[in-house]
C-alpha positions as a printed NumPy array, in Angstrom:
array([[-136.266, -115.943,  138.852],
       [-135.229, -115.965,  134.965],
       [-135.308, -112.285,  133.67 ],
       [-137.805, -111.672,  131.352],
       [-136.875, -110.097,  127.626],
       [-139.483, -107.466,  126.452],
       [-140.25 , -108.526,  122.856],
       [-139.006, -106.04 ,  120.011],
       [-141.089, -104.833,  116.843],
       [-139.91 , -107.524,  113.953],
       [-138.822, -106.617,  110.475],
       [-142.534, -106.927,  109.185],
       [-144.018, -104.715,  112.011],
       [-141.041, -101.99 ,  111.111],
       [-142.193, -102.089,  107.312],
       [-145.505, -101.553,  108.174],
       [-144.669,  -99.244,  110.632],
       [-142.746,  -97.362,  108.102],
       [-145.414,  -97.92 ,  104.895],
       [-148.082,  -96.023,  107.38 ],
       [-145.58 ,  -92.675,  107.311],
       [-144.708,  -92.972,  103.942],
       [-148.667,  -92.586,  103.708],
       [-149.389,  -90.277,  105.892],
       [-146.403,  -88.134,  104.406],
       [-147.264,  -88.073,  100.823],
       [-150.899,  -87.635,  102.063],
       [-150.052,  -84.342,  103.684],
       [-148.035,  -83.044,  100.697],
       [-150.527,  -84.244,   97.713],
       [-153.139,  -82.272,  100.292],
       [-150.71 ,  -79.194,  100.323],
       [-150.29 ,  -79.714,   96.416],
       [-154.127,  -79.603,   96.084],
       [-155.112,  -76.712,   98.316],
       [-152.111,  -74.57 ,   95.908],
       [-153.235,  -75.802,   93.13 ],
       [-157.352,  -74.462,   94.48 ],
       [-155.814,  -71.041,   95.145],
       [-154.369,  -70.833,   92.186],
       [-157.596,  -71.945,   89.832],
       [-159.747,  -69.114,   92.65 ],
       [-157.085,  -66.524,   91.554],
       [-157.845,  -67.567,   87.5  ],
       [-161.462,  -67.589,   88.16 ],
       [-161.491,  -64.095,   89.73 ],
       [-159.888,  -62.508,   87.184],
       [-162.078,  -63.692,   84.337],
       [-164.904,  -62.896,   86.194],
       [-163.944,  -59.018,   86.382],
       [-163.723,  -59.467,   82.586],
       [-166.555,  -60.922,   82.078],
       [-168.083,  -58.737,   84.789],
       [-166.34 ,  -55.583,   82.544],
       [-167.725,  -56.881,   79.386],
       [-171.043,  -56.734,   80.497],
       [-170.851,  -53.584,   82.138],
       [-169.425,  -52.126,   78.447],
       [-172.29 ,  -53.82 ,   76.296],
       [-175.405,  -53.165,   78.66 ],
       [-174.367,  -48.934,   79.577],
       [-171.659,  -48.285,   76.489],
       [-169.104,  -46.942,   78.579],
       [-166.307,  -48.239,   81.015],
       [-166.904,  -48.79 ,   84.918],
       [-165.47 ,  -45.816,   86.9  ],
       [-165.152,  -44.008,   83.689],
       [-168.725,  -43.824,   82.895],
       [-169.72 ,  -40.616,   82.438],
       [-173.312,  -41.218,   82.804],
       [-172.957,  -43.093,   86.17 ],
       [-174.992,  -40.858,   88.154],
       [-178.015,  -40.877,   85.709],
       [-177.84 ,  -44.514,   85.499],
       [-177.861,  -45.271,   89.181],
       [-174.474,  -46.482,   89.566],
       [-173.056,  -43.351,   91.186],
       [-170.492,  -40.869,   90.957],
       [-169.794,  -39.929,   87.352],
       [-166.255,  -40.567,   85.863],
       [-164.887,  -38.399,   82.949],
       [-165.664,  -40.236,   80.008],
       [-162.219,  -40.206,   78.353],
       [-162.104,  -43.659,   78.19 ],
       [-159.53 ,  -44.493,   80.629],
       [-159.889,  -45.71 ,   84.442],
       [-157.181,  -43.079,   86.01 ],
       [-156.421,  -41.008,   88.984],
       [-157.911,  -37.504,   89.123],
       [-154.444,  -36.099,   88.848],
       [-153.473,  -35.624,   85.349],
       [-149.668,  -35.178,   85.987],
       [-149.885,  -38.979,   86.685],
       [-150.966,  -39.747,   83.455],
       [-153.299,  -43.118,   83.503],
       [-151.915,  -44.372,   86.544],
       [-151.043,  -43.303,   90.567],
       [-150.342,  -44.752,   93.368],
       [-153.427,  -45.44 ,   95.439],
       [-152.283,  -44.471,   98.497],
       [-151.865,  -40.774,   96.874],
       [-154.88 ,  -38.521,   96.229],
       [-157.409,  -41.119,   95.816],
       [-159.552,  -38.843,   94.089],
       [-160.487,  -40.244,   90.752],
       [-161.691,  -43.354,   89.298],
       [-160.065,  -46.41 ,   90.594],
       [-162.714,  -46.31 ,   93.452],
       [-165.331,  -46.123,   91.36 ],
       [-164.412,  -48.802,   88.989],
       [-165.618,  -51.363,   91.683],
       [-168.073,  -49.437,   92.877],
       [-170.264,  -49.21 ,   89.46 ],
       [-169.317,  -52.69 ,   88.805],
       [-171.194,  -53.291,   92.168],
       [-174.062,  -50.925,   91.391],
       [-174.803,  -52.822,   87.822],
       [-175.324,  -56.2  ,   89.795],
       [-172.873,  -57.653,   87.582],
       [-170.697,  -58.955,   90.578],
       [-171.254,  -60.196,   94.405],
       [-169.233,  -57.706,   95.992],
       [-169.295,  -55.073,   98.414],
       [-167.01 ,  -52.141,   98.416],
       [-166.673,  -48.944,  101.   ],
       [-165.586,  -46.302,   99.054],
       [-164.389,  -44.116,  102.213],
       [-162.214,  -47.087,  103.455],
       [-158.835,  -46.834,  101.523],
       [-157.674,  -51.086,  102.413],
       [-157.752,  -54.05 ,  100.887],
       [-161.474,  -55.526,  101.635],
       [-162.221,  -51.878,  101.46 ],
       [-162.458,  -49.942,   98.281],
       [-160.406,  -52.605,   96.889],
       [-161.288,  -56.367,   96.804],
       [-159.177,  -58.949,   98.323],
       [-157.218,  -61.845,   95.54 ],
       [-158.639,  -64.898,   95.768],
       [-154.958,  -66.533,   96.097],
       [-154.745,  -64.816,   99.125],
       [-156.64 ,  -62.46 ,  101.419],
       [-154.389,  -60.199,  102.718],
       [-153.649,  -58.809,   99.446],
       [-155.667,  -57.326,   96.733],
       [-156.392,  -55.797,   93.505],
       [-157.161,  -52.439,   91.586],
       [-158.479,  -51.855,   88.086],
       [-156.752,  -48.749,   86.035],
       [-154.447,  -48.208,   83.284],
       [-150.843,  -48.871,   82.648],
       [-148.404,  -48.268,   84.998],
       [-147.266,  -44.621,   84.9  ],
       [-143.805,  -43.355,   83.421],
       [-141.259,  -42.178,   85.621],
       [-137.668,  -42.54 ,   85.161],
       [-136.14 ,  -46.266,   84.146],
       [-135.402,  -48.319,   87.532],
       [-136.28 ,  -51.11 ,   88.68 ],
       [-139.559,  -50.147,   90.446],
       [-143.061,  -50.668,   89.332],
       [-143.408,  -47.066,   89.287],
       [-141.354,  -47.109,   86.112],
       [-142.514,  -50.067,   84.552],
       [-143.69 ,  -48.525,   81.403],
       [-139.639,  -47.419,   80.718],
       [-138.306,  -50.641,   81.59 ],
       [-140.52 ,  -53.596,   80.863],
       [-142.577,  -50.94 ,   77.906],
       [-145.535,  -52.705,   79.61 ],
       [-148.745,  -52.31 ,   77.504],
       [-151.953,  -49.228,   77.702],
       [-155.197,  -50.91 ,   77.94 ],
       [-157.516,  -51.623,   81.078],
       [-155.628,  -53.955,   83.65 ],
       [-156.573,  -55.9  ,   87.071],
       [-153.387,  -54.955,   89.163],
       [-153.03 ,  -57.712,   91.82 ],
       [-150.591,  -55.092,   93.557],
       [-151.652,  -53.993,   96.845],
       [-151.895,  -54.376,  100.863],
       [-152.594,  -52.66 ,  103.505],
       [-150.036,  -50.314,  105.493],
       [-149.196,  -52.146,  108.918],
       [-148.65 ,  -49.204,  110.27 ],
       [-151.539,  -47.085,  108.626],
       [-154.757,  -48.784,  109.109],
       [-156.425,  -46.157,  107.36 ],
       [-154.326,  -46.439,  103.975],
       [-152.889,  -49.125,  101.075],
       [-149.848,  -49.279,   99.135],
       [-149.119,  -51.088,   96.102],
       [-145.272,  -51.841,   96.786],
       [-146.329,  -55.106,   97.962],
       [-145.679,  -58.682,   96.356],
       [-148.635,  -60.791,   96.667],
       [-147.485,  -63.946,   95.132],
       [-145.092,  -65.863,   94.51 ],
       [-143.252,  -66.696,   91.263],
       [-144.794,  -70.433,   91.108],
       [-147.713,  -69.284,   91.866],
       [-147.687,  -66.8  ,   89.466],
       [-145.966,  -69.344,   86.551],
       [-148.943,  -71.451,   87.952],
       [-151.926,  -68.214,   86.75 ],
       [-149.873,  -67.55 ,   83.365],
       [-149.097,  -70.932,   81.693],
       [-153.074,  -71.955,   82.684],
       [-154.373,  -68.911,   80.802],
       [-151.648,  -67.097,   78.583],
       [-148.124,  -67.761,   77.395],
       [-145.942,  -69.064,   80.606],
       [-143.926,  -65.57 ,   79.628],
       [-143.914,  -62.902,   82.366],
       [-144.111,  -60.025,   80.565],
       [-146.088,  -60.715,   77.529],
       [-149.523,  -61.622,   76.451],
       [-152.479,  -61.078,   79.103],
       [-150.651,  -61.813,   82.356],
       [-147.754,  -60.119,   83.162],
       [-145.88 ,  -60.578,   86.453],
       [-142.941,  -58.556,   87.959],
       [-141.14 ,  -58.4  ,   91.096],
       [-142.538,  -55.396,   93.566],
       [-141.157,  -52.601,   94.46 ],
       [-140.214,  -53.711,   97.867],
       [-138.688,  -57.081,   97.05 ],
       [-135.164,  -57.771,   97.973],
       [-132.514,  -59.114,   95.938],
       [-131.711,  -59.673,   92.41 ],
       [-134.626,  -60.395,   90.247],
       [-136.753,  -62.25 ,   92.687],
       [-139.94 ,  -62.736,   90.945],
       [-138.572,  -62.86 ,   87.237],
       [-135.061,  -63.294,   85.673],
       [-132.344,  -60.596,   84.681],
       [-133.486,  -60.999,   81.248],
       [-137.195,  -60.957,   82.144],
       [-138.276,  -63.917,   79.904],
       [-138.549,  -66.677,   82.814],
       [-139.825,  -66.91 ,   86.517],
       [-137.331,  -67.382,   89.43 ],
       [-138.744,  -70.833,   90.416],
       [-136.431,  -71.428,   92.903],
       [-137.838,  -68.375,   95.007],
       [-140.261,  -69.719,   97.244],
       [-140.781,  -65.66 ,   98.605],
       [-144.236,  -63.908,   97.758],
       [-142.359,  -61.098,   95.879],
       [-144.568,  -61.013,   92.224],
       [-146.937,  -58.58 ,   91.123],
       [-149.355,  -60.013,   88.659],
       [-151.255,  -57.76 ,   86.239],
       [-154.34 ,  -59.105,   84.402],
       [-155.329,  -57.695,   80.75 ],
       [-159.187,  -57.162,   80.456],
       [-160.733,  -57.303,   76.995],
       [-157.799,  -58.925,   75.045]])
């Protein structure tokens, strides 16, 4: 009996064969390019919603949320101090503390009044000290989010967050800190050491709505206290973002009112 030859795929069947991946490939990453680049307009709209959210807030009861000293009477809740500044209760911290310290003052309550006015769709627990919590959850990403206060308090010049105000002379004013998470290994507390984003990501938020400059204009981004490395959210000279880290090691700070 004559063998039999099994019949192989021919030049044309390969190219096809090979056209089909080439689709299916740059269909995945133009699919991966587009759900980024939905994160990263979320994260944007977010943002300017709290401002326009805080603008509101300022025009229809003349007075900041969580600072508001008039909260109670006003149905909104527990009265702040009316200084005009969203800050912890402890005064040695100046505008600024870390939330997973007293918790005391009026970080909690700037979400909370915002959510009494009506002025956003949120819901916050003020006796629940986590992201999704007393603090809402970034759009970019849900296991990280946000709190609303002043500039970042002094302390002495490192490298930290903590002493951002020495070393990056980061601006006063009223600020969305994209900052936090949860402790892994303290359900019942947050900490604001975290990165939440990464540098493209971050380059992505600033060159859509400010300067492309990471420490200047309304968003400024920094690497977080717990990052490793050498400058691995912004360069040694702090004028540029380290593209080429692909690591969610930036903090991202948002200026309201500016």
């Amino acid at each position: 009996m004559p063998p039999r030859f099994r019949a192989g795929f021919t030049l044309i069947e390969l190219s096809i064969v090979l056209v089909i991946i080439g689709l299916v490939i740059g269909g995945v990453m133009v699919g991966k390019d587009l759900i980024e680049s939905g994160r990263v307009h979320a994260q944007i709209r977010q943002f300017q919603e709290y401002e326009t959210a805080v603008n509101g807030f300022k025009l229809k009861y003349d007075c900041l949320p969580g600072d508001c000293a008039t909260a109670a009477s006003l149905g909104l809740g527990a009265n702040g101090d009316g200084n005009g500044l969203v800050q912890m209760a402890t005064t040695s911290y100046g505008s600024y503390d870390t939330p997973d310290g007293a918790y005391n003052g009026e970080l909690p309550k700037f979400f909370l009044h915002l959510q009494a006015s009506g002025l956003i769709n949120q819901k916050f627990d003020s006796t629940l000290i986590l992201v999704g919590g007393s603090y809402p959850v970034l759009a970019i990403n849900d296991r990280y989010g946000m709190i609303a206060c002043g500039k970042w308090q002094n302390g002495s010049t490192g490298t930290t967050p903590d002493s951002i105000t020495d070393l990056y002379n980061f601006p006063s004013g009223l600020w969305l800190h994209a900052n936090i998470c949860n402790i892994g290994n303290n359900p019942g507390q947050a900490n604001d050491g975290c990165g939440v984003m990464t540098p493209a990501q971050a380059y992505a938020i600033d060159t859509k709505i400010d300067d492309g400059k990471p420490l200047a204009g309304k968003v400024w981004s920094y690497s977080s206290a717990s990052a490793p490395g050498t400058n691995p959210c912004i360069n040694g000279s702090y004028t540029d973002y380290s593209l080429t880290n692909t690591n969610p090691y930036c903090q991202v700070s948002f200026l309201l009112g500016k």
